[in-house]
RODO-2510 file (C-alpha; in nm, 4 decimals, decimal comma):
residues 116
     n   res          X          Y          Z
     1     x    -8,1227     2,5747     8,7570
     2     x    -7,8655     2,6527     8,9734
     3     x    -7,5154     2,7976     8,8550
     4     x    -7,3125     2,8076     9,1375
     5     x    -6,9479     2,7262     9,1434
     6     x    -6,9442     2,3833     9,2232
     7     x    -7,1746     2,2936     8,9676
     8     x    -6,9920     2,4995     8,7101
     9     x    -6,7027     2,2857     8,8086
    10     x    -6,8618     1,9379     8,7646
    11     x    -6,9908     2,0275     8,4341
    12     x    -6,6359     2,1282     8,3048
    13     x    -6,5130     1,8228     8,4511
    14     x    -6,7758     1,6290     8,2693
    15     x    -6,6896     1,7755     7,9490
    16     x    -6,3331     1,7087     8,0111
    17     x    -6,3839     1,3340     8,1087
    18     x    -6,5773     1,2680     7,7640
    19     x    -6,2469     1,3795     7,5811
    20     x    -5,9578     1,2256     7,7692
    21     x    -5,9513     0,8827     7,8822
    22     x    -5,6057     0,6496     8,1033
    23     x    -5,4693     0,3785     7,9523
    24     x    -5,1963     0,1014     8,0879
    25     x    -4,9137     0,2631     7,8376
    26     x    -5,0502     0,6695     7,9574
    27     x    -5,2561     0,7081     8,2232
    28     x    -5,4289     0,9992     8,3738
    29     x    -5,3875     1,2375     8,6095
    30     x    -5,6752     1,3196     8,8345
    31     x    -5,6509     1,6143     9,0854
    32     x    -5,8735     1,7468     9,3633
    33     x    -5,8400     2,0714     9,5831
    34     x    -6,0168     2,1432     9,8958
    35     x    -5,9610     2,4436    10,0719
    36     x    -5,7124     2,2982    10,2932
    37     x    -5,4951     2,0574    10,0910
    38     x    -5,4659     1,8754     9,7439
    39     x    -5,4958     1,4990     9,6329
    40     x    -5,3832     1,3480     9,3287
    41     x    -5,4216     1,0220     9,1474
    42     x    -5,2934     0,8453     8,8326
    43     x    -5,5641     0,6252     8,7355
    44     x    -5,5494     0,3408     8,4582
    45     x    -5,9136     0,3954     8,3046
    46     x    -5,9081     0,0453     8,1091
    47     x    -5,9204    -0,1650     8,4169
    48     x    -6,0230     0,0860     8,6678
    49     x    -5,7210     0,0953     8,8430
    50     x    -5,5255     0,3286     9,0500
    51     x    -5,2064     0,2811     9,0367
    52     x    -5,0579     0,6141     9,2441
    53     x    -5,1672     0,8685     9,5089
    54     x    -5,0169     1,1291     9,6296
    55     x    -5,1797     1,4112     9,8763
    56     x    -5,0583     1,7209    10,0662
    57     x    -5,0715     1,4638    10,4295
    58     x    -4,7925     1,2211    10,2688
    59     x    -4,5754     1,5425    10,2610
    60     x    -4,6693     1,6450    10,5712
    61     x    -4,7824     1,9703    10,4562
    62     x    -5,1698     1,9930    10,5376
    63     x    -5,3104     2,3214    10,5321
    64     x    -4,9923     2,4969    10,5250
    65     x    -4,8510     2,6949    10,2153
    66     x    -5,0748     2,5846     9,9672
    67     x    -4,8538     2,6767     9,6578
    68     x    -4,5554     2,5125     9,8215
    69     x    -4,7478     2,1867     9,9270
    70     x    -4,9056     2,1279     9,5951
    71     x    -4,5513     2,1666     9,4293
    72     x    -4,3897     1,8865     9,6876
    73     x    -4,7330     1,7211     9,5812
    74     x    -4,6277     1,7145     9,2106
    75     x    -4,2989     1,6074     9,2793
    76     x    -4,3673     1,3215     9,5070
    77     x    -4,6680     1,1850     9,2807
    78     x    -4,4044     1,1551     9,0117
    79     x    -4,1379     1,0534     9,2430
    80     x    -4,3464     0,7369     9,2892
    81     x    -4,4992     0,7151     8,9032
    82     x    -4,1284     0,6620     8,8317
    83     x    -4,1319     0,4127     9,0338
    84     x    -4,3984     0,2305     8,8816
    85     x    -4,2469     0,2603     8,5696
    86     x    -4,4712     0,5494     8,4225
    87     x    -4,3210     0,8269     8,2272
    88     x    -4,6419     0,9920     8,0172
    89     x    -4,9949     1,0705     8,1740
    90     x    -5,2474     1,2580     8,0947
    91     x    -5,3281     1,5360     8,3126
    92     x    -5,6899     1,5284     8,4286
    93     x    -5,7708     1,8723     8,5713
    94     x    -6,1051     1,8228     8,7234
    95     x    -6,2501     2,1137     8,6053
    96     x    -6,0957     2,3579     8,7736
    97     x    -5,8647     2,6724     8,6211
    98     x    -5,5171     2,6125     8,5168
    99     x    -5,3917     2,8450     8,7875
   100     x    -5,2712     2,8981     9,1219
   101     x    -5,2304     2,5532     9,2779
   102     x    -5,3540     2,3584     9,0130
   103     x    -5,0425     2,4662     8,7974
   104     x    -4,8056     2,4404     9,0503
   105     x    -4,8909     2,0666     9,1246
   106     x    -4,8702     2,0176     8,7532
   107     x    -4,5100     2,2109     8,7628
   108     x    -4,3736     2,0173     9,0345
   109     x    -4,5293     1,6759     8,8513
   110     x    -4,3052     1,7802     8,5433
   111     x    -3,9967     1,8944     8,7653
   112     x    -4,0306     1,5079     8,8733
   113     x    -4,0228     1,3571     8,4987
   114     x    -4,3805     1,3057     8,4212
   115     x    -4,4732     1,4108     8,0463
   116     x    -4,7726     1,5379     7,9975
***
């Protein structure tokens, strides 16, 4: 059995995904972070549905200041939940720590309006 990081990850995720689940009326927030750049969805689970994406490209900050990309991240995903008409999510870490860029996407998400 193998415990490297990656499958550390996915089994954290796992055990996150059996707990939390999107629905029409608060849907979920699903992040990913590669060593260059972050992507972000908000997915409606019921249907299978994403309904926004947001990644570090659409603010035309790829590979630069991580911290400061995944805050403009946060802030744009929201900028276009509100559009959509969505005010509460649920935030969908993937597995990975609270910390670093992962927070600062969720800080910029809630600087745009989203509750979660």
């Amino acid at each position: 059995m193998s415990f490297d990081k990656e499958s550390r990850r996915l089994k954290i995720r796992k055990s996150i995904r059996s707990k939390i689940s999107g629905t029409k009326e608060r849907p979920r927030i699903s992040v990913f972070r590669s060593n260059k750049s972050i992507y972000s969805q908000i997915i409606d689970d019921t249907n299978g549905h994403t309904l926004v994406s947001s990644s570090s490209s659409d603010v035309k900050m790829f590979g630069k200041n991580n911290l400061e990309s995944c805050k403009k991240v946060g802030l744009k995903l929201a900028e276009k939940a509100k559009k959509k008409g969505i005010k509460s999510v649920l935030f969908d870490r993937s597995g990975y720590r609270y910390h670093g860029r992962i927070k600062s996407f969720a800080d910029g998400a809630r600087e745009g309006g989203l509750k979660f």
